[in-house]
HTML snippet that shows the backbone in 3Dmol.js (N, CA, C, O; Angstrom):
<script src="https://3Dmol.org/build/3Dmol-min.js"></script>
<div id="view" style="width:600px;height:400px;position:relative"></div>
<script>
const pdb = `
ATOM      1  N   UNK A   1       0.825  -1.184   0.000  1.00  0.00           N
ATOM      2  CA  UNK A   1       0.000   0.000   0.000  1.00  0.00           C
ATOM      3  C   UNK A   1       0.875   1.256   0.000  1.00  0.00           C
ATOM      4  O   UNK A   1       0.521   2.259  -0.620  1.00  0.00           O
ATOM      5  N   UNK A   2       1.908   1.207   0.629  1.00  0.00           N
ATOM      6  CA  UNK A   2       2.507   2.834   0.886  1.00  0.00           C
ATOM      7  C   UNK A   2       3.485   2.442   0.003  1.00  0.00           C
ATOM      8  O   UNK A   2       4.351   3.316   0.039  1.00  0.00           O
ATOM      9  N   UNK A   3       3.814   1.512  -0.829  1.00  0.00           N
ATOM     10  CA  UNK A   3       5.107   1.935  -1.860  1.00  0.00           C
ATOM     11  C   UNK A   3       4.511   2.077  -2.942  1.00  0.00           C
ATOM     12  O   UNK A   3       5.253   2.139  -3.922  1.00  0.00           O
ATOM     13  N   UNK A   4       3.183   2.167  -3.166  1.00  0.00           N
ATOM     14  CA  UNK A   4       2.433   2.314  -4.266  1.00  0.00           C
ATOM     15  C   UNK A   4       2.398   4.293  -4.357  1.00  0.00           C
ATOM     16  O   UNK A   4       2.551   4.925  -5.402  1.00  0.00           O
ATOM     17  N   UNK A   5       2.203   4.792  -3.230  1.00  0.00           N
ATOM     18  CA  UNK A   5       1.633   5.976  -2.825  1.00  0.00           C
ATOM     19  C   UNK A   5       2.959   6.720  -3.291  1.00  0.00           C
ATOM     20  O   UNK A   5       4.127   6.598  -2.921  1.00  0.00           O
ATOM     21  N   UNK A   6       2.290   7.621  -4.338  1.00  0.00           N
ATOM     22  CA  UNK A   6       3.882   9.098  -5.033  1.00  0.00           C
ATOM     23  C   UNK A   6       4.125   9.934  -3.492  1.00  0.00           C
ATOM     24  O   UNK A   6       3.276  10.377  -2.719  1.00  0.00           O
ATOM     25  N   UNK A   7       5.268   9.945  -3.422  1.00  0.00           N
ATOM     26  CA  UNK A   7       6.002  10.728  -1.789  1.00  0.00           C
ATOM     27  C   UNK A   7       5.216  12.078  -2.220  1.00  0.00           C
ATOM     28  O   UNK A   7       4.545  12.561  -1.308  1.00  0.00           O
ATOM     29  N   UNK A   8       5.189  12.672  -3.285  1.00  0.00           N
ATOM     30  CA  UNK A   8       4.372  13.996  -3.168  1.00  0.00           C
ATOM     31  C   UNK A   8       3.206  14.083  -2.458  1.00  0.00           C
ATOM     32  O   UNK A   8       2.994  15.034  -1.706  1.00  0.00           O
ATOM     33  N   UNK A   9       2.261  12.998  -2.652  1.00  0.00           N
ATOM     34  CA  UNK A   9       1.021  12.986  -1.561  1.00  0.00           C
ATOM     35  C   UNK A   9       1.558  12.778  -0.072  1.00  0.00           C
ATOM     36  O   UNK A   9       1.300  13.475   0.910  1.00  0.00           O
ATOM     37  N   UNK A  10       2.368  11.648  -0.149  1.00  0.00           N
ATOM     38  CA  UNK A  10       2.997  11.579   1.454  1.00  0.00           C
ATOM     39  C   UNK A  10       3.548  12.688   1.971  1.00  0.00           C
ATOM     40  O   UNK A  10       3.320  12.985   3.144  1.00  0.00           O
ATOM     41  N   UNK A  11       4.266  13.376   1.261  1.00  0.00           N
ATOM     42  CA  UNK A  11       4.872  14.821   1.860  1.00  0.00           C
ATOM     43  C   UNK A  11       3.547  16.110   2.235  1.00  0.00           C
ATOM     44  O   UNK A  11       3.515  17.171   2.857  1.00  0.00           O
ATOM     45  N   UNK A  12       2.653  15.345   1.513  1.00  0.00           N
ATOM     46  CA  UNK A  12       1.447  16.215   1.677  1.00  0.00           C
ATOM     47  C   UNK A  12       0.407  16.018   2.833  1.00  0.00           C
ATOM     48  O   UNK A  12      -0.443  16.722   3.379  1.00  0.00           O
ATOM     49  N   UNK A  13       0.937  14.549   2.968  1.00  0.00           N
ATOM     50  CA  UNK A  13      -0.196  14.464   4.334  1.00  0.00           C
ATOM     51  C   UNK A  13       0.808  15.149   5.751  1.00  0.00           C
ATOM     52  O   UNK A  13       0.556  15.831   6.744  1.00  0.00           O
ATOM     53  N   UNK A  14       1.893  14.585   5.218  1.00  0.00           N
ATOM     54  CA  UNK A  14       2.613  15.123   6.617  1.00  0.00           C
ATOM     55  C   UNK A  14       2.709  16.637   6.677  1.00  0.00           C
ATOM     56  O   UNK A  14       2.894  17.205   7.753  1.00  0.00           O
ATOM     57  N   UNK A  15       2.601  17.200   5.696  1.00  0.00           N
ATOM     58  CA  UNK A  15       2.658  18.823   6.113  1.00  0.00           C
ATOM     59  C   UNK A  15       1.557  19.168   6.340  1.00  0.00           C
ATOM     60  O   UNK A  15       1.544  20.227   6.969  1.00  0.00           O
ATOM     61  N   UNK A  16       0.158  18.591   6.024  1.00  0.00           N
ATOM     62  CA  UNK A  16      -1.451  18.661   6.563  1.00  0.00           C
ATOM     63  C   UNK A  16      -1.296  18.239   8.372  1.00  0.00           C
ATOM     64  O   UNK A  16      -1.747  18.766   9.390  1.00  0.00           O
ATOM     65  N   UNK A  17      -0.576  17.242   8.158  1.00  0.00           N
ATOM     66  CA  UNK A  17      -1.040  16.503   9.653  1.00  0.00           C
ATOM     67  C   UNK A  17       0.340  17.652  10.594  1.00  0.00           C
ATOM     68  O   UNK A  17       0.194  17.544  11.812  1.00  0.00           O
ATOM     69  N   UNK A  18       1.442  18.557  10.227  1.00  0.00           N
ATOM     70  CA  UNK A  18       2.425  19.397  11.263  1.00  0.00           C
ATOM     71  C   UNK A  18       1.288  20.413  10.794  1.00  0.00           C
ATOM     72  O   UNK A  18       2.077  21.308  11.098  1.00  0.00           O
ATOM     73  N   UNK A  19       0.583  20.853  10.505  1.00  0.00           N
ATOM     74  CA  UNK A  19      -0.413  22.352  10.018  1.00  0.00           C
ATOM     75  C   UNK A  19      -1.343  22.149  10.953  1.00  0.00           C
ATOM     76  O   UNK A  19      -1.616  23.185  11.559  1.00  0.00           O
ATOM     77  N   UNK A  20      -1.934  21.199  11.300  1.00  0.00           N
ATOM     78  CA  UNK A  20      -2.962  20.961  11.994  1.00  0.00           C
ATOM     79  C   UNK A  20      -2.362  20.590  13.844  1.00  0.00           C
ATOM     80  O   UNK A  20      -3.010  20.920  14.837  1.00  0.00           O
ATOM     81  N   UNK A  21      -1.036  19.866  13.872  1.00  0.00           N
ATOM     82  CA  UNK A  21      -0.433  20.024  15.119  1.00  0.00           C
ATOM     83  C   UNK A  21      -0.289  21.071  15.707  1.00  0.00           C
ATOM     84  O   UNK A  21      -0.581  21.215  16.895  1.00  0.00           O
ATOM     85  N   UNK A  22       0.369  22.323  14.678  1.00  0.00           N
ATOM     86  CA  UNK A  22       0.752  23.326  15.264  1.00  0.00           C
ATOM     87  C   UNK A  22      -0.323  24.214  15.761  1.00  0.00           C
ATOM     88  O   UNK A  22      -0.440  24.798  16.838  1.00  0.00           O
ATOM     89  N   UNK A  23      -1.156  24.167  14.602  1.00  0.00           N
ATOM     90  CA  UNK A  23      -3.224  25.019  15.325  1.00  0.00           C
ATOM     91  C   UNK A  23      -3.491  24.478  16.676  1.00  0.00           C
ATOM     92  O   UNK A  23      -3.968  25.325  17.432  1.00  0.00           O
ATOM     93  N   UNK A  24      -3.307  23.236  17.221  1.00  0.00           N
ATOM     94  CA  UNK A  24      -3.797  22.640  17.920  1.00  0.00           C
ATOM     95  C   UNK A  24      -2.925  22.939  19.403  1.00  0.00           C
ATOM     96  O   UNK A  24      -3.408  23.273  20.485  1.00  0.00           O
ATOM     97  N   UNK A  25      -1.773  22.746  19.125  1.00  0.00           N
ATOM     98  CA  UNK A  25      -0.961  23.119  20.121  1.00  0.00           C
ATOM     99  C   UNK A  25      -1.004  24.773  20.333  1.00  0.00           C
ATOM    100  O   UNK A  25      -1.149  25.144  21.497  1.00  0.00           O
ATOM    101  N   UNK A  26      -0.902  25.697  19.398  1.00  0.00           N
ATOM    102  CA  UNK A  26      -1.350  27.137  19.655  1.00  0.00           C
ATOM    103  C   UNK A  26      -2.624  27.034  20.888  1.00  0.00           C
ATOM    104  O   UNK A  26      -2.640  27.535  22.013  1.00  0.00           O
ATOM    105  N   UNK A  27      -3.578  26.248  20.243  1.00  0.00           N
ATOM    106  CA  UNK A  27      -5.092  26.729  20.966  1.00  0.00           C
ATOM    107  C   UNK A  27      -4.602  26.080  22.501  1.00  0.00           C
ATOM    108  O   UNK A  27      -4.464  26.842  23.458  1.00  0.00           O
ATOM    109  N   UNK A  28      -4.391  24.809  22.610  1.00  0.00           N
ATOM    110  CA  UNK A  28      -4.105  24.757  23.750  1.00  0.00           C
ATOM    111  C   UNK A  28      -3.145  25.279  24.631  1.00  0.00           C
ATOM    112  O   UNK A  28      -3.100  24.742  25.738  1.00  0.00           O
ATOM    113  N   UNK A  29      -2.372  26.192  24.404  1.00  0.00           N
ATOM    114  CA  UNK A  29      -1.281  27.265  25.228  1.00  0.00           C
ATOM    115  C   UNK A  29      -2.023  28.086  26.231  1.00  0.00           C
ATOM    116  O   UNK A  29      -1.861  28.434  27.401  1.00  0.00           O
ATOM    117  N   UNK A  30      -3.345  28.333  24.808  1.00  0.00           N
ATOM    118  CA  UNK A  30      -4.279  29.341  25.373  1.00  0.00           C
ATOM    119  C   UNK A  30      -4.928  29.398  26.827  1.00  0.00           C
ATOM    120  O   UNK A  30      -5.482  28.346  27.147  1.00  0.00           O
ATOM    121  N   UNK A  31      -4.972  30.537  27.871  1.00  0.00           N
ATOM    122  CA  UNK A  31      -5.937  29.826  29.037  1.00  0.00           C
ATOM    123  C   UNK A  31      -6.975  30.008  29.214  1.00  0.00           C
ATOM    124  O   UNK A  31      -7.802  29.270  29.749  1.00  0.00           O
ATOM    125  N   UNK A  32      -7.106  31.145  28.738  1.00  0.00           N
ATOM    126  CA  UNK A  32      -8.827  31.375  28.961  1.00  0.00           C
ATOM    127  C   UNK A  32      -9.450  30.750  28.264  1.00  0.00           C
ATOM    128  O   UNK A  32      -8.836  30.096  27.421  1.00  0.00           O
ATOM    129  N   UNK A  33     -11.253  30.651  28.308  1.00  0.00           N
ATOM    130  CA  UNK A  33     -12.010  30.181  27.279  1.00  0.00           C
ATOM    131  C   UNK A  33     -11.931  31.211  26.087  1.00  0.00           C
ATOM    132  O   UNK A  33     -11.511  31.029  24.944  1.00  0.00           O
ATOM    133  N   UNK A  34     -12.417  32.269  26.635  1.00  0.00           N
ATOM    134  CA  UNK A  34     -12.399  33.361  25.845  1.00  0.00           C
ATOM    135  C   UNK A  34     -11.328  33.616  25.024  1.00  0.00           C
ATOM    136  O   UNK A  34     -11.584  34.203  23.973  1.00  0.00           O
ATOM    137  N   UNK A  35     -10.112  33.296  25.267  1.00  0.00           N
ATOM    138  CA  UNK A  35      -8.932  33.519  24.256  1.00  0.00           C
ATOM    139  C   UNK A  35      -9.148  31.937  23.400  1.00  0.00           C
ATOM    140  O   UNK A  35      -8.704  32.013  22.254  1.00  0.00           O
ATOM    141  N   UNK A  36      -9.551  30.990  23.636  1.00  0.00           N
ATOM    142  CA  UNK A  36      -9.629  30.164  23.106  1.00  0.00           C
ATOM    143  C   UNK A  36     -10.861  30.107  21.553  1.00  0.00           C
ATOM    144  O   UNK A  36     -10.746  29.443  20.523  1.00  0.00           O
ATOM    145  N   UNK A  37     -11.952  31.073  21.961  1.00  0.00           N
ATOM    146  CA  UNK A  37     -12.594  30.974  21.565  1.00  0.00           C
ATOM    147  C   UNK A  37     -12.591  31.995  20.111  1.00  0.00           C
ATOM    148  O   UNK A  37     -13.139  31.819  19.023  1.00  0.00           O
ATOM    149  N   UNK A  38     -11.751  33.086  20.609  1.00  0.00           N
ATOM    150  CA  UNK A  38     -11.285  34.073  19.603  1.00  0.00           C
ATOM    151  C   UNK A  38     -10.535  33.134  18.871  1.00  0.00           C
ATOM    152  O   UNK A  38     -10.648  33.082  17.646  1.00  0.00           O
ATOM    153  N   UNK A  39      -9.744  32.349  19.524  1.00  0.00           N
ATOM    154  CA  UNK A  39      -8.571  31.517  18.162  1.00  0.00           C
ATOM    155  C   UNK A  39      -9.355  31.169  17.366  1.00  0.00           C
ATOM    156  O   UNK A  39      -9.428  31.788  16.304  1.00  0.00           O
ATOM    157  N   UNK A  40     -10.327  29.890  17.664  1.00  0.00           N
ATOM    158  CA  UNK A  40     -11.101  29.542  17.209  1.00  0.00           C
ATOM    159  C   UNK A  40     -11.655  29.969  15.626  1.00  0.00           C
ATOM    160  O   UNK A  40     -11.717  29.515  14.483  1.00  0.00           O
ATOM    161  N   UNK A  41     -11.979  31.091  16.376  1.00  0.00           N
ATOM    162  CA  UNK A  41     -12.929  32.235  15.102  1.00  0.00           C
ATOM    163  C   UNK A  41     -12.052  32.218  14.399  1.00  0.00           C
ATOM    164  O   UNK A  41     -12.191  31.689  13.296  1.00  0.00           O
ATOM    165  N   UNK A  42     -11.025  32.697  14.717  1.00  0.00           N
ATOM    166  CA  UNK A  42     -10.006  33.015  13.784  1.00  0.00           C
ATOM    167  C   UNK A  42      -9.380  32.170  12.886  1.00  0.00           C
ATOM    168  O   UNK A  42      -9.346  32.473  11.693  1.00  0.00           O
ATOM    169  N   UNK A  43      -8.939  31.267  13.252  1.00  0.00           N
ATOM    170  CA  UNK A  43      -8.510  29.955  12.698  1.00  0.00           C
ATOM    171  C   UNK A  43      -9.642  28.852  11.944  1.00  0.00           C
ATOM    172  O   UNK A  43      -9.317  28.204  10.949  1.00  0.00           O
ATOM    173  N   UNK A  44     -10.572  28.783  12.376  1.00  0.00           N
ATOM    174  CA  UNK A  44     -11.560  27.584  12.017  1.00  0.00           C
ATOM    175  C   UNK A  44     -11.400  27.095  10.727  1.00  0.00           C
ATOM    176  O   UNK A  44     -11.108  25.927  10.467  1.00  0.00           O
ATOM    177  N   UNK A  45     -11.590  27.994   9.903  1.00  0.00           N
ATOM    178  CA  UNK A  45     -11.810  27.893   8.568  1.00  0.00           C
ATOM    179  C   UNK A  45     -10.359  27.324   8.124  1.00  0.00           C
ATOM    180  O   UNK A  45     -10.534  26.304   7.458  1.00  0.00           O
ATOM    181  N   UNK A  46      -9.264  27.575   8.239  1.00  0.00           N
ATOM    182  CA  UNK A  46      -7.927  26.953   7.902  1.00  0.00           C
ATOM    183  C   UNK A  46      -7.651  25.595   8.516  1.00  0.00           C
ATOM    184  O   UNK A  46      -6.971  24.756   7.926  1.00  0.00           O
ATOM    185  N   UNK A  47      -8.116  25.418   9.546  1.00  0.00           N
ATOM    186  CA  UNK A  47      -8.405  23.758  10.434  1.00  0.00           C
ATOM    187  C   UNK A  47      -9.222  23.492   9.383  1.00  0.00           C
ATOM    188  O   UNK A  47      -8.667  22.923   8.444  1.00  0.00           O
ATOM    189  N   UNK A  48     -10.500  23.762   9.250  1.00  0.00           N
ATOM    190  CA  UNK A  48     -11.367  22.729   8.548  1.00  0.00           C
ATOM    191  C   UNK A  48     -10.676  22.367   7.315  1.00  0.00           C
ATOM    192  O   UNK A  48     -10.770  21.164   7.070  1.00  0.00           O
ATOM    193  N   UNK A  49      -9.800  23.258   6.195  1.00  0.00           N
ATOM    194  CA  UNK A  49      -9.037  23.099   5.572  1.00  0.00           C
ATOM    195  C   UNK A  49      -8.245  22.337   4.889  1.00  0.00           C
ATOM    196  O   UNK A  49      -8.070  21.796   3.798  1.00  0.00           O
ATOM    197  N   UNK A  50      -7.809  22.500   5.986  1.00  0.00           N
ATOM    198  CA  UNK A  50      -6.046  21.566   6.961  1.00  0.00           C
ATOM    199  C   UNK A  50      -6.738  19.659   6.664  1.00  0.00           C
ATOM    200  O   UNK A  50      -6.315  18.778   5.915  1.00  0.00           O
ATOM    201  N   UNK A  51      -7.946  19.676   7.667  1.00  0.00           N
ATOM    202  CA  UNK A  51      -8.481  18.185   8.187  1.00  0.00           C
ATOM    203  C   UNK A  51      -8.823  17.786   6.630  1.00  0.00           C
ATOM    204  O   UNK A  51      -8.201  16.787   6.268  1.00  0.00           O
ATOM    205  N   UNK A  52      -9.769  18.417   5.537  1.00  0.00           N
ATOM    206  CA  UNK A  52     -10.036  18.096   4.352  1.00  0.00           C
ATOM    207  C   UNK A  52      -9.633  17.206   3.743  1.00  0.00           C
ATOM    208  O   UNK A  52      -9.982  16.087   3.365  1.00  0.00           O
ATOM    209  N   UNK A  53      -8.190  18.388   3.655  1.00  0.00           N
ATOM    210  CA  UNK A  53      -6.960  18.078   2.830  1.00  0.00           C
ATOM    211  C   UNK A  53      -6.805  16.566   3.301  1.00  0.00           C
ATOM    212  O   UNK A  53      -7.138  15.562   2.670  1.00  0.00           O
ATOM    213  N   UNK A  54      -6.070  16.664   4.879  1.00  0.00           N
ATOM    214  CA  UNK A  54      -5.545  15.435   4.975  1.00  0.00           C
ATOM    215  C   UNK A  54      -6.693  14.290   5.053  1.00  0.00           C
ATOM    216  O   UNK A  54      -6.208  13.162   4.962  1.00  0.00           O
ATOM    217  N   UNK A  55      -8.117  14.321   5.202  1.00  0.00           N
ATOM    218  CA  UNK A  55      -8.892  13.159   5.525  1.00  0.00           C
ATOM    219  C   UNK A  55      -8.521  12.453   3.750  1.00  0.00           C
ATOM    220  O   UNK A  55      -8.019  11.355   3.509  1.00  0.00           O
ATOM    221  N   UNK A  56      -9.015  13.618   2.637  1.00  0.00           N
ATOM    222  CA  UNK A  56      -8.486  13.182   0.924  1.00  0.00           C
ATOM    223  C   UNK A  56      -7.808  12.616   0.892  1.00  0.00           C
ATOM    224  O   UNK A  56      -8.063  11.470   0.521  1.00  0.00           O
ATOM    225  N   UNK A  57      -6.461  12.958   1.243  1.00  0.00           N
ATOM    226  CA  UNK A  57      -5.029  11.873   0.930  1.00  0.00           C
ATOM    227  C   UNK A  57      -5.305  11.016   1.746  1.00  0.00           C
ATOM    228  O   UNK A  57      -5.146   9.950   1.150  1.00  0.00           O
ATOM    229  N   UNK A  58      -5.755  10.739   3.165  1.00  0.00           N
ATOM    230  CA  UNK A  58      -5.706   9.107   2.825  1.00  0.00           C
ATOM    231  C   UNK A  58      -7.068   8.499   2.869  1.00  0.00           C
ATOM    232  O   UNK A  58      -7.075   7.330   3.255  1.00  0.00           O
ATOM    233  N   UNK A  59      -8.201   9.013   2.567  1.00  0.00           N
ATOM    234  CA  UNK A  59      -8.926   8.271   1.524  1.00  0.00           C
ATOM    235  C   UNK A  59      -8.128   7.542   0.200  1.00  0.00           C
ATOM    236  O   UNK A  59      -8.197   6.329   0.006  1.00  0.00           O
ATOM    237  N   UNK A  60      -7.456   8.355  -0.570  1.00  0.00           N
ATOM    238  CA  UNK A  60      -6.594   7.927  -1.428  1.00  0.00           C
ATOM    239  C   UNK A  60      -5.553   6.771  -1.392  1.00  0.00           C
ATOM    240  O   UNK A  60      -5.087   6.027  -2.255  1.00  0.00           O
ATOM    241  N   UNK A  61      -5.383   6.907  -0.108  1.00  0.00           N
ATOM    242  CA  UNK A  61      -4.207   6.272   0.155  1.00  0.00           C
ATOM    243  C   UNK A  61      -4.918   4.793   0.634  1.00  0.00           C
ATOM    244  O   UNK A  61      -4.546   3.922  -0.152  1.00  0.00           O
ATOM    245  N   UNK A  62      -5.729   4.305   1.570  1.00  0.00           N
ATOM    246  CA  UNK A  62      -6.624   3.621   1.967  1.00  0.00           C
ATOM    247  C   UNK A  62      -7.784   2.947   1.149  1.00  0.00           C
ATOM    248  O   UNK A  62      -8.464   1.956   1.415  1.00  0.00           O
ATOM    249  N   UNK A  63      -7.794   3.875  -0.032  1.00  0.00           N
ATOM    250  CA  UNK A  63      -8.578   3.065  -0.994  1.00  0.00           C
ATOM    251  C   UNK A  63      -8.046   2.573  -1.946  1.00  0.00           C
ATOM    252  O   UNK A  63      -8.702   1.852  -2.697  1.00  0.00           O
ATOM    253  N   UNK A  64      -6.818   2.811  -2.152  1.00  0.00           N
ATOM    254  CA  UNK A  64      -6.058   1.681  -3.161  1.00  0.00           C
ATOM    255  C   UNK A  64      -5.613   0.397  -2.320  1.00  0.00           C
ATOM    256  O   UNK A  64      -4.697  -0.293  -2.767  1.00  0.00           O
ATOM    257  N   UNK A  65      -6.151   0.103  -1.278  1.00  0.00           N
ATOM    258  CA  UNK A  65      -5.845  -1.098  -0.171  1.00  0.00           C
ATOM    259  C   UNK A  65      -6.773  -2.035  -0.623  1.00  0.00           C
ATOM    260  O   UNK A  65      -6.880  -3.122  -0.055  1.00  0.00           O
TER     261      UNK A  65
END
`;
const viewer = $3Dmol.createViewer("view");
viewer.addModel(pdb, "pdb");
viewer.setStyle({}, {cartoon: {color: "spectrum"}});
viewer.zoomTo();
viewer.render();
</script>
């Protein structure tokens, strides 16, 4: 399954899956709710993004299995 998969998609999930670490670790630094919740706003739309991207590649990757 994964020597089938072009490293360009693999390089792609892994920079989806450090894009989505780093959002995640930002929000949780955060202490308040309220600062949490501004990230949130702010960010959402680039998370939902981010998760897209990577849920696609490995659909891709998982359905040539």
């Amino acid at each position: 399954m994964w020597k089938e998969l072009p490293v360009t998609e693999l390089y792609g999930a892994v920079s989806d899956i450090n894009e989505f670490l780093r959002g995640l670790n930002e929000l949780t630094r955060l202490e308040s709710v309220a600062e949490r919740a501004v990230w949130l706003t702010r960010n959402y739309q680039n998370l939902l993004n981010v998760t897209k991207s990577l849920f696609s590649k490995l659909l891709k990757v998982f359905g040539r299995s």
